[in-house]
C-alpha positions as CSV (number, residue, x, y, z in Angstrom):
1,X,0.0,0.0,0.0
2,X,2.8,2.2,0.7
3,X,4.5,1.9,-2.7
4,X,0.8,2.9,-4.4
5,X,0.8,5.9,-2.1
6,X,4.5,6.6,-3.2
7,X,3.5,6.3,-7.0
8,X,0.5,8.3,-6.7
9,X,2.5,11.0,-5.2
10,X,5.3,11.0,-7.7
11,X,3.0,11.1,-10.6
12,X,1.1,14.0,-9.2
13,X,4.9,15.9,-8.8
14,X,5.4,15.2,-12.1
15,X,1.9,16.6,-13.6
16,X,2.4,19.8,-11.3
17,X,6.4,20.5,-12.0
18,X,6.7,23.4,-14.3
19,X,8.1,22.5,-17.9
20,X,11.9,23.6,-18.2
21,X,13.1,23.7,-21.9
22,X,16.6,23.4,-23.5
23,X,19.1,26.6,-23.2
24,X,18.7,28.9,-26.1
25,X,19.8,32.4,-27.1
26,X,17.6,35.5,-26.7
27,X,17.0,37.0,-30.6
28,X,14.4,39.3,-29.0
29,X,13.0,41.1,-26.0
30,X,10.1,43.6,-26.2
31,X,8.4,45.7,-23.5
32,X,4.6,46.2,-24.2
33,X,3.5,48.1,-21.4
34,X,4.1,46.2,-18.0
35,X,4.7,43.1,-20.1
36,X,8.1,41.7,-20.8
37,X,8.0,40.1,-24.1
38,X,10.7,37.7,-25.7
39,X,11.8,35.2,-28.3
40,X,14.5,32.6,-28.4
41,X,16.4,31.0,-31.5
42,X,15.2,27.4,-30.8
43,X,11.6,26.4,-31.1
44,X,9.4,25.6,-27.9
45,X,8.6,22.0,-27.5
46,X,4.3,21.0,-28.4
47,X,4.1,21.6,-24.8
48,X,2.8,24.8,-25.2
49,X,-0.8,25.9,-23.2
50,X,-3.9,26.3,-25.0
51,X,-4.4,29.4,-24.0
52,X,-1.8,30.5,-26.2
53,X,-2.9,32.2,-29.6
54,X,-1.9,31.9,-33.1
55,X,1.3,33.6,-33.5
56,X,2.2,34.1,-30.3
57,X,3.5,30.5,-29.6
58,X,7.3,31.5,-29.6
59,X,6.7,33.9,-27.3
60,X,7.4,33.6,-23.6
61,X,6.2,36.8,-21.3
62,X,7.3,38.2,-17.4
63,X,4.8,40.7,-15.6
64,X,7.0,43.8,-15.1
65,X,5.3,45.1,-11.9
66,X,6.2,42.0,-10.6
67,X,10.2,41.8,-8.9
68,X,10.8,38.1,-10.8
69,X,10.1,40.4,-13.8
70,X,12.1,42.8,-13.6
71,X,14.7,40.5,-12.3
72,X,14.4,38.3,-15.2
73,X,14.5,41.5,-17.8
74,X,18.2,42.3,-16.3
75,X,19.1,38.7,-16.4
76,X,18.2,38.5,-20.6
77,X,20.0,41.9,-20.9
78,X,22.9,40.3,-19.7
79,X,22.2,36.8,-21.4
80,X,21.8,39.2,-24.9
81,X,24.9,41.2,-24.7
82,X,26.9,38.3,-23.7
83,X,25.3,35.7,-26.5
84,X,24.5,33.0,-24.0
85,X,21.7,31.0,-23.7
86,X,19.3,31.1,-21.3
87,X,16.9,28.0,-19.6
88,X,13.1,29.0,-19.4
89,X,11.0,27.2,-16.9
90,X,7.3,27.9,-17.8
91,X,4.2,28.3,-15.6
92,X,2.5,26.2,-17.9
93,X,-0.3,28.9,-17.8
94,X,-0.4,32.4,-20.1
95,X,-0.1,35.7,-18.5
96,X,-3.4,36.4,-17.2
97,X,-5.3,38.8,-19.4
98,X,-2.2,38.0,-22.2
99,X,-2.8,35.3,-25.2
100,X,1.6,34.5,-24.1
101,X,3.1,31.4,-22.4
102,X,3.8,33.1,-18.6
103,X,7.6,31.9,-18.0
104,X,8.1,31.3,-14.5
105,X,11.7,31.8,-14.1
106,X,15.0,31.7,-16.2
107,X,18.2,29.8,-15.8
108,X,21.3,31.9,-17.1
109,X,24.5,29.8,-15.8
110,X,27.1,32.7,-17.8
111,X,28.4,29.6,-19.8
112,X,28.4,29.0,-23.2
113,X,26.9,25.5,-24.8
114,X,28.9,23.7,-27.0
């Protein structure tokens, strides 16, 4: 009984923990309001949410008034003028009121990929 309990749980971690895709480089970033917009030079997997529209599905989005925003704005300045990638985890969710994947937080390790 204890091992069903034990694979229960797992396979409810695994439904729950956000998506984390492949390092990539930054080819854009956009402010749109209090919206932090940007695009990265390698595809997103089919994981993408449906709540995503029709031409925005490369697009990944940070909510500016929010401090993991504007952290993560400085952190793809810095992954831009340096040309390394960067590792977005996603919320799996779009940014509410916003037709963009939400990214939940970036991974920048200041290293290049070979």
């Amino acid at each position: 009984m204890l091992n069903l309990k034990c694979a229960v749980l797992s396979a409810l971690l695994i439904l729950v923990t956000p998506y984390c895709f492949a390092a990539a480089k930054v080819t854009a970033i956009q402010i749109d309001g209090p919206i932090l917009l940007f695009t990265m030079d390698e595809s997103k997997s089919d994981t993408t949410p449906d709540c995503v529209e029709q031409g925005n599905e490369e697009l990944w989005g940070f909510d500016l008034t929010q401090p993991q925003g504007r952290a993560a704005y400085i952190l793809l300045l810095s992954a831009v003028s340096s040309q390394l990638p960067v590792e977005v985890i996603t919320t799996g969710a779009c940014l509410p009121g916003m037709a963009v994947e939400q990214a939940l937080s970036l991974y920048f390790t200041g290293e290049s990929q070979p």
